[in-house]
Structures are given as structure tokens and as C-alpha cells.
Biopython code that builds the backbone (N, CA, C, O; Angstrom):
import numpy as np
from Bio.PDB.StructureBuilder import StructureBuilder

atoms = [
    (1, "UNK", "N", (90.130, 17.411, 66.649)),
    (1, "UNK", "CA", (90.869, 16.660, 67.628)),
    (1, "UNK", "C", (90.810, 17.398, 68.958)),
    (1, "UNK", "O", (90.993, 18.609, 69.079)),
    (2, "UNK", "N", (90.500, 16.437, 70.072)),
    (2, "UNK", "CA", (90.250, 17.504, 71.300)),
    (2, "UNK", "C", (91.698, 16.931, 71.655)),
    (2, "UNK", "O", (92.358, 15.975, 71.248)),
    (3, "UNK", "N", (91.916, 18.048, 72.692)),
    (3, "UNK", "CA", (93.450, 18.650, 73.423)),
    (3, "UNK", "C", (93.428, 18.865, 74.859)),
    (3, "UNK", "O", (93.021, 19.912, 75.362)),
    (4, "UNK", "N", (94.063, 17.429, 75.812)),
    (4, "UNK", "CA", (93.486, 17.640, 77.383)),
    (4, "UNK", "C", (94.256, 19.118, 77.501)),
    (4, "UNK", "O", (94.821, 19.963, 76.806)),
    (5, "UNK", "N", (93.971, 18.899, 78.528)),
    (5, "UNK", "CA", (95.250, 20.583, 79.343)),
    (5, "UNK", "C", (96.197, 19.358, 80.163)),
    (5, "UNK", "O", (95.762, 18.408, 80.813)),
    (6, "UNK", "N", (97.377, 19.665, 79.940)),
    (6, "UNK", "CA", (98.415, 19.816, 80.711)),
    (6, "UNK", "C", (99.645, 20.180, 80.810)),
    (6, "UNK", "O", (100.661, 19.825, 80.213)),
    (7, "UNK", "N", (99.368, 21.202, 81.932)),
    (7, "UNK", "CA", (100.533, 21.899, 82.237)),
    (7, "UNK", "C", (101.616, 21.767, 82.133)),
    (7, "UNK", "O", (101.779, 20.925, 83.016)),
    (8, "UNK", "N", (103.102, 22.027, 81.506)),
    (8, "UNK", "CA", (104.239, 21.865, 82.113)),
    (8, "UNK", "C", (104.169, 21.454, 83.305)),
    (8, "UNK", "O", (104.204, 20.245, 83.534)),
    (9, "UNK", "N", (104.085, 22.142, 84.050)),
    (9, "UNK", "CA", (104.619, 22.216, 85.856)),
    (9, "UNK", "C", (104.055, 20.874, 86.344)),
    (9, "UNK", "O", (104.479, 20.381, 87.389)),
    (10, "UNK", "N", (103.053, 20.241, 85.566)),
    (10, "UNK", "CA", (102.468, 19.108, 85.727)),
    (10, "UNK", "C", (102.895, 17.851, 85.346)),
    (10, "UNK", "O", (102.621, 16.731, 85.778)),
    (11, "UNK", "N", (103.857, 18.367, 84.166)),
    (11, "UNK", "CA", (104.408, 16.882, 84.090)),
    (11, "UNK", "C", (106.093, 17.061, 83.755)),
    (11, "UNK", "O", (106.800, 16.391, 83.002)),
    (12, "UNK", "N", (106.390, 18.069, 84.496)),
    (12, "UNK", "CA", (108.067, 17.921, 84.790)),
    (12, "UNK", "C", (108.627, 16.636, 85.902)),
    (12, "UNK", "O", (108.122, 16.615, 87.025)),
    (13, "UNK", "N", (109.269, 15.997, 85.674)),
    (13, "UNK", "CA", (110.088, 15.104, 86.763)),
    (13, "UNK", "C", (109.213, 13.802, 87.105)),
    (13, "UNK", "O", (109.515, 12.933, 87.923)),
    (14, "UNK", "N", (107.926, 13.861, 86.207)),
    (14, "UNK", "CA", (107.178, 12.856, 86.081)),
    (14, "UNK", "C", (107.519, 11.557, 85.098)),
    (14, "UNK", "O", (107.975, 11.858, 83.995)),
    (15, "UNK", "N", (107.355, 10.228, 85.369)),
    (15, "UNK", "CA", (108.417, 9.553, 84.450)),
    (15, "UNK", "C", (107.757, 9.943, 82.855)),
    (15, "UNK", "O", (106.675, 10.461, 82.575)),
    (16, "UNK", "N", (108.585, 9.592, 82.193)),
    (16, "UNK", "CA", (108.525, 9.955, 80.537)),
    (16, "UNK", "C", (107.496, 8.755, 80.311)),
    (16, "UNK", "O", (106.709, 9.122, 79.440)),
    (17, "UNK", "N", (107.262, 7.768, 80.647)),
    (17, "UNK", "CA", (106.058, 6.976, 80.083)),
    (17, "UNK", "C", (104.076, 7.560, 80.975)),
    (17, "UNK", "O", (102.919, 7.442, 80.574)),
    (18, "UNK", "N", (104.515, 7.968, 81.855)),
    (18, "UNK", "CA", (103.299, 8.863, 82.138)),
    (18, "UNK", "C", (102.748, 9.952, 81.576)),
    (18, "UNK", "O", (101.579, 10.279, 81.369)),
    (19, "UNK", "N", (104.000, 10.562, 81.320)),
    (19, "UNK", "CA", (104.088, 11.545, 80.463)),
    (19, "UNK", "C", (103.128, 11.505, 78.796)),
    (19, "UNK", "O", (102.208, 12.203, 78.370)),
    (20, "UNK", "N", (103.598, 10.783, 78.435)),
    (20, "UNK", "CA", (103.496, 10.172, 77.072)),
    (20, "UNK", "C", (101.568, 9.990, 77.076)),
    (20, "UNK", "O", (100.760, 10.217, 76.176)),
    (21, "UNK", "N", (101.379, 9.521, 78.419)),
    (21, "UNK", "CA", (99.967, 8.867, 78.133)),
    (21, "UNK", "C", (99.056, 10.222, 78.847)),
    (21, "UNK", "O", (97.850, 10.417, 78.690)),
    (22, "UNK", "N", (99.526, 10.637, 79.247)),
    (22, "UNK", "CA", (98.756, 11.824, 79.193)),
    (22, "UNK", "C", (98.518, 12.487, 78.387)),
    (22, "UNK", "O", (97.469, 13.110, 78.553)),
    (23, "UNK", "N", (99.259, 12.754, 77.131)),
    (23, "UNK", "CA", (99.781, 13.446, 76.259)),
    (23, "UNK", "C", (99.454, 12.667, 75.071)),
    (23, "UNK", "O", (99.995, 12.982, 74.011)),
    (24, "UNK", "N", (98.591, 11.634, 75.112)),
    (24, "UNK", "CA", (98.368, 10.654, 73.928)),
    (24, "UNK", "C", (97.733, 11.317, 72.655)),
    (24, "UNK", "O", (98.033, 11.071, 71.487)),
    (25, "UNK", "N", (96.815, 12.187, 73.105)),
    (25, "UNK", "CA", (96.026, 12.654, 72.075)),
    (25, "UNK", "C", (96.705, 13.739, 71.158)),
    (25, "UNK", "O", (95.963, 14.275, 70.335)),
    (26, "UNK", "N", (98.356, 14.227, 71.207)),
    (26, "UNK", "CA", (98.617, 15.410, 70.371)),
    (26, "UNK", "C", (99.671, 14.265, 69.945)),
    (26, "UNK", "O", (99.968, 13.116, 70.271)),
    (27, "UNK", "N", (100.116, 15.397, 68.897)),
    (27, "UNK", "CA", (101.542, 14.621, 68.567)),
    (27, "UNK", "C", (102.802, 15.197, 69.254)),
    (27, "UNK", "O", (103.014, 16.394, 69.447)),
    (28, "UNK", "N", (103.709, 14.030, 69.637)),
    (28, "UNK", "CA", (104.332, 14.294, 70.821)),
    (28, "UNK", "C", (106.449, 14.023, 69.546)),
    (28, "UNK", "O", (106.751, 13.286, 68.607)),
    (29, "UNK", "N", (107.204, 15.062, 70.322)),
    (29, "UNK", "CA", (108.409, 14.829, 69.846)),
    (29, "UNK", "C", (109.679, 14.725, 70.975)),
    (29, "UNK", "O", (110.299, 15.590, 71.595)),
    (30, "UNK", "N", (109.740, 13.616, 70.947)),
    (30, "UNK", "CA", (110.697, 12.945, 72.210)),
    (30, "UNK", "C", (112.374, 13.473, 72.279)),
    (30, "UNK", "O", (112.888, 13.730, 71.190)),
    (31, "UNK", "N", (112.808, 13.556, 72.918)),
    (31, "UNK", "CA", (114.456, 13.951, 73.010)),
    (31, "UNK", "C", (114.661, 13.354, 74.277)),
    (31, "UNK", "O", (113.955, 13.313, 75.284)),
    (32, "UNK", "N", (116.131, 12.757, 73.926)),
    (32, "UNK", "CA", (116.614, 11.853, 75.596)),
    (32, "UNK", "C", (117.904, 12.475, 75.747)),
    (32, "UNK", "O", (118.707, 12.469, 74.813)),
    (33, "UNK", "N", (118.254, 13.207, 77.259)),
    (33, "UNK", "CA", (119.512, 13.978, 77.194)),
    (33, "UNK", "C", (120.630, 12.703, 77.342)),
    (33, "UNK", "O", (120.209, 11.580, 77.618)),
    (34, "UNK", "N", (121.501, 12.851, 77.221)),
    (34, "UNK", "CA", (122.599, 12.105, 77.375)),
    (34, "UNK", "C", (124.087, 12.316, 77.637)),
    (34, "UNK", "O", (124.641, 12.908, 76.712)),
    (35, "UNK", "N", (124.779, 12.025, 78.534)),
    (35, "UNK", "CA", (126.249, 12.551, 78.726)),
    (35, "UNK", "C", (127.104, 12.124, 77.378)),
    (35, "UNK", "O", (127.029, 10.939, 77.054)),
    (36, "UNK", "N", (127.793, 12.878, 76.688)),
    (36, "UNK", "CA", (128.430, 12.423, 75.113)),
    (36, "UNK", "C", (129.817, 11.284, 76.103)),
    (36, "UNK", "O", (130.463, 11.492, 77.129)),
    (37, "UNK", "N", (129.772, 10.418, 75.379)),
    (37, "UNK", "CA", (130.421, 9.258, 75.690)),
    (37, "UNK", "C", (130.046, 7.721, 75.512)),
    (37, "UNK", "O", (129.546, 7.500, 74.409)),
    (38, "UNK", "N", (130.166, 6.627, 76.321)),
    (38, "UNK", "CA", (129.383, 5.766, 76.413)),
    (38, "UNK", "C", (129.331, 5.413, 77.816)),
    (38, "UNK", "O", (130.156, 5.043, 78.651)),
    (39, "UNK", "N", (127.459, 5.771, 77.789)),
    (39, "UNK", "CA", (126.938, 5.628, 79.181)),
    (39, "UNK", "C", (125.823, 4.822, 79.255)),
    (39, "UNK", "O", (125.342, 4.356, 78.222)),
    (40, "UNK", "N", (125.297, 4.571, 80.454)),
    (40, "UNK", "CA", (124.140, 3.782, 80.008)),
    (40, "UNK", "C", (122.975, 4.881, 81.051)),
    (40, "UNK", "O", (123.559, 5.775, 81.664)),
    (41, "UNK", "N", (121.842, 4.824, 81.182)),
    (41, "UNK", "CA", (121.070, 5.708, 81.914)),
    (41, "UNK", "C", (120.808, 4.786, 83.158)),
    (41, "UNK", "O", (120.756, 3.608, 82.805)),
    (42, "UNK", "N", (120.660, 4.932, 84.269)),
    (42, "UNK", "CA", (120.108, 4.411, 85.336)),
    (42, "UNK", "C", (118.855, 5.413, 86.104)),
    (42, "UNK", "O", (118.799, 6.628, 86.291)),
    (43, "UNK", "N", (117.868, 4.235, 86.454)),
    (43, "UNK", "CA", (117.082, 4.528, 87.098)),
    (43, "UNK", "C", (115.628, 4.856, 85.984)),
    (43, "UNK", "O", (115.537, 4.260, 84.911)),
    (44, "UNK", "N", (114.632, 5.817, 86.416)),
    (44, "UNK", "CA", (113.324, 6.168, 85.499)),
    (44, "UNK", "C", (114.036, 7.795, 84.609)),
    (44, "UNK", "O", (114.713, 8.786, 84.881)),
    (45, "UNK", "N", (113.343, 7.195, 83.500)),
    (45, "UNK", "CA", (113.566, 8.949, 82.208)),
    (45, "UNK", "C", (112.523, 9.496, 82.968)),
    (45, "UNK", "O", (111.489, 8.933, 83.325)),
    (46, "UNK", "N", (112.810, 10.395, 83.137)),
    (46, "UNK", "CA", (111.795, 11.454, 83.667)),
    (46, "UNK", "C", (111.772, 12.972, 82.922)),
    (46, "UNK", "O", (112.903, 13.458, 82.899)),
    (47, "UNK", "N", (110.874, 13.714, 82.389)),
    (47, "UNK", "CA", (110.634, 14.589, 82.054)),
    (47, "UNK", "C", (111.179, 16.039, 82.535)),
    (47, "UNK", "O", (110.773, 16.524, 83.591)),
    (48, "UNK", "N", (111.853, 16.521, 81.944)),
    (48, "UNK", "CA", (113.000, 17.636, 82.640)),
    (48, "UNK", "C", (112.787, 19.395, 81.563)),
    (48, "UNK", "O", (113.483, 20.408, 81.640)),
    (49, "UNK", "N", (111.633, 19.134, 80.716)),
    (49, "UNK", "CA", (110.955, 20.103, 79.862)),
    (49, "UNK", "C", (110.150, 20.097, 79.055)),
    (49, "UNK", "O", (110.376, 19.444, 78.035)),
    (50, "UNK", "N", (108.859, 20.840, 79.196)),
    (50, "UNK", "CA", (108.106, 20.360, 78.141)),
    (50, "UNK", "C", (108.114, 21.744, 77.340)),
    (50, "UNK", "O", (108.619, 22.749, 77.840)),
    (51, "UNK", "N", (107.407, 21.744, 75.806)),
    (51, "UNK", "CA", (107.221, 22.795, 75.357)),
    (51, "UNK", "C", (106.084, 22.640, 74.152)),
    (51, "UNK", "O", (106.088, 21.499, 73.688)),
    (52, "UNK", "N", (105.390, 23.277, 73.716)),
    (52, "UNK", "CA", (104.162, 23.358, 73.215)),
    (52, "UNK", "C", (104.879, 24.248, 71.815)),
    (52, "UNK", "O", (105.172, 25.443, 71.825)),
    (53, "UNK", "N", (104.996, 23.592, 71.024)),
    (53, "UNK", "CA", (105.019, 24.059, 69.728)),
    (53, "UNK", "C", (103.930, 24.188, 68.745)),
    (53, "UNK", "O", (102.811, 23.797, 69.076)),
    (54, "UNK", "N", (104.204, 24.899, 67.088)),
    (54, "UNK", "CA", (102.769, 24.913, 66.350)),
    (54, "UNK", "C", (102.194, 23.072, 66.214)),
    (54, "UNK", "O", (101.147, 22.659, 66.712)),
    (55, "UNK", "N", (103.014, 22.369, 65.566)),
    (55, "UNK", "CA", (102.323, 21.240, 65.378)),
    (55, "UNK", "C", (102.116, 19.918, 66.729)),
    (55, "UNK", "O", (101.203, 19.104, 66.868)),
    (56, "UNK", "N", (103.268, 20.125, 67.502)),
    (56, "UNK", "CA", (103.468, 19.159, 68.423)),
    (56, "UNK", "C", (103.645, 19.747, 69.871)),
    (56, "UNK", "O", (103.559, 20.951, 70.116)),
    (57, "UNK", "N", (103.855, 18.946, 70.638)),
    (57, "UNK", "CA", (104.735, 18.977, 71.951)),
    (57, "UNK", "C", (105.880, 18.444, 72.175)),
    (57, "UNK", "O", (105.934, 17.251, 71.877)),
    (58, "UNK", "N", (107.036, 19.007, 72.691)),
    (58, "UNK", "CA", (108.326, 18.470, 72.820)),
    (58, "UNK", "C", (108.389, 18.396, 73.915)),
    (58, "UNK", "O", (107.959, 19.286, 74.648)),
    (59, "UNK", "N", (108.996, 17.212, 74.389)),
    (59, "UNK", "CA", (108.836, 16.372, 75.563)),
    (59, "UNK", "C", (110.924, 16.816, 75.480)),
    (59, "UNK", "O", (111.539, 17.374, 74.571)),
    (60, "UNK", "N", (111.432, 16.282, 76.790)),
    (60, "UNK", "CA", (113.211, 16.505, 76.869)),
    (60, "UNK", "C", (113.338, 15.942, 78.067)),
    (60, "UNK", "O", (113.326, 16.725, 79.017)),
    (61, "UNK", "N", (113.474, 14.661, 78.323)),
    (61, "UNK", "CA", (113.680, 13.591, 78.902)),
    (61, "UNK", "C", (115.125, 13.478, 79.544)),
    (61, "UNK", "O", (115.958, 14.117, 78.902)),
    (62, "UNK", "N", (115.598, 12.852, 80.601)),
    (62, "UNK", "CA", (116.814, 12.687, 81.142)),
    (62, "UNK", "C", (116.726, 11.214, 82.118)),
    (62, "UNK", "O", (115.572, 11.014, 82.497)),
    (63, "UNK", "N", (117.451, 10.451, 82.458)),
    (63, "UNK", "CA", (117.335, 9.433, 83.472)),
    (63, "UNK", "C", (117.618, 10.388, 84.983)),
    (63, "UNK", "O", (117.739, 11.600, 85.160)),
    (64, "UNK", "N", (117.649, 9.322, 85.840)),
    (64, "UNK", "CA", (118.306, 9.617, 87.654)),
    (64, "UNK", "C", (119.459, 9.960, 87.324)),
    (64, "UNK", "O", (119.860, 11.124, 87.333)),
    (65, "UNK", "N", (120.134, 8.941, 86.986)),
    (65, "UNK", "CA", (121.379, 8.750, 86.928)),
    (65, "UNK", "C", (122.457, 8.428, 85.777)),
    (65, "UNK", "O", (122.045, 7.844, 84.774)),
    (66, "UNK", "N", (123.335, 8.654, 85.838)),
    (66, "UNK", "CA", (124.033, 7.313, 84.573)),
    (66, "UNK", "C", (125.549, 6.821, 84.728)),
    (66, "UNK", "O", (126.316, 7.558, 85.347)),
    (67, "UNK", "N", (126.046, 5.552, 84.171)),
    (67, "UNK", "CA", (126.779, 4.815, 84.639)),
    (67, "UNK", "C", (127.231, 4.514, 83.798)),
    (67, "UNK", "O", (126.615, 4.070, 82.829)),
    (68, "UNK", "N", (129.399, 4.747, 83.907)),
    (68, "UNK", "CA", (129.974, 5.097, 82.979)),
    (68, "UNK", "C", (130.159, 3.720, 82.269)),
    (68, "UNK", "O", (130.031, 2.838, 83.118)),
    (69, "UNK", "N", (130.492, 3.037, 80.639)),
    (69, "UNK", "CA", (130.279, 2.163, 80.397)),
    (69, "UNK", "C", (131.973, 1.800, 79.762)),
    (69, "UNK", "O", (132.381, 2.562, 78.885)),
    (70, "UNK", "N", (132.820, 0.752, 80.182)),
    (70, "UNK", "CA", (133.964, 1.346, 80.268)),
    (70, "UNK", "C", (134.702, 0.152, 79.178)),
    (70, "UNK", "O", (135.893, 0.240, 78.882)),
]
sb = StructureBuilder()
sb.init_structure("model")
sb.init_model(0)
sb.init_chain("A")
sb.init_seg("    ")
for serial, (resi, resn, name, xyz) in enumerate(atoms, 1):
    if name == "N":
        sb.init_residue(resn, " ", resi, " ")
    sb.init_atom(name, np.array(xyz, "f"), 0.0, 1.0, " ", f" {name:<3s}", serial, name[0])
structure = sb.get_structure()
């Protein structure tokens, strides 16, 4: 299986679906941060850490914003 290069620094703050397709060819493990409550996310998930583990890549996703749901 070939393995593009990309950098962290390359795809921090980049939205999480760009992310993803760059990243098509490994196996990828998603996490979405979230304020504990009920919120909803506003705006684009964008990529806020990546990390290169043995089998995968962990992606750690966050929105712009979020909006309290009341």
C-alpha cells in the first residue's frame, strides 16, 4: 500500500472533509471535540490534530463555533 506524505502542519485547521481525502489511502480514526452538554457545532469541522500511529492516523476535529441548544 503506498502512503502520500502529509504533514501535520499541512492539514491542521484544514476542513475535516479535505482532510479525509487526502488521507484516503491509510486508515484514518476520526474524533469530534465537543462542549459536554447539548450543543450543536456551527460553521466547518476543521482539523485541530493529527497524529500518526502504528496502524492508523488520528485525525481530532472541532467546529468554528457552537451554539447552545436550550
Amino acid at each position: 500500500m503506498s502512503r502520500t506524505t502529509a504533514p501535520a502542519d499541512d492539514l491542521t485547521l484544514i476542513a475535516e472533509v479535505c482532510a479525509r481525502r487526502r488521507l484516503r489511502d491509510r486508515p484514518l480514526r476520526l474524533t469530534v471535540l465537543a462542549p459536554y452538554g447539548a450543543w450543536i457545532g456551527c460553521g466547518v469541522l476543521r482539523v485541530l490534530r493529527v497524529r500518526e500511529r502504528d496502524a492508523h492516523t488520528e485525525l481530532v476535529a472541532g467546529y468554528d463555533a457552537y451554539e447552545r441548544v436550550s
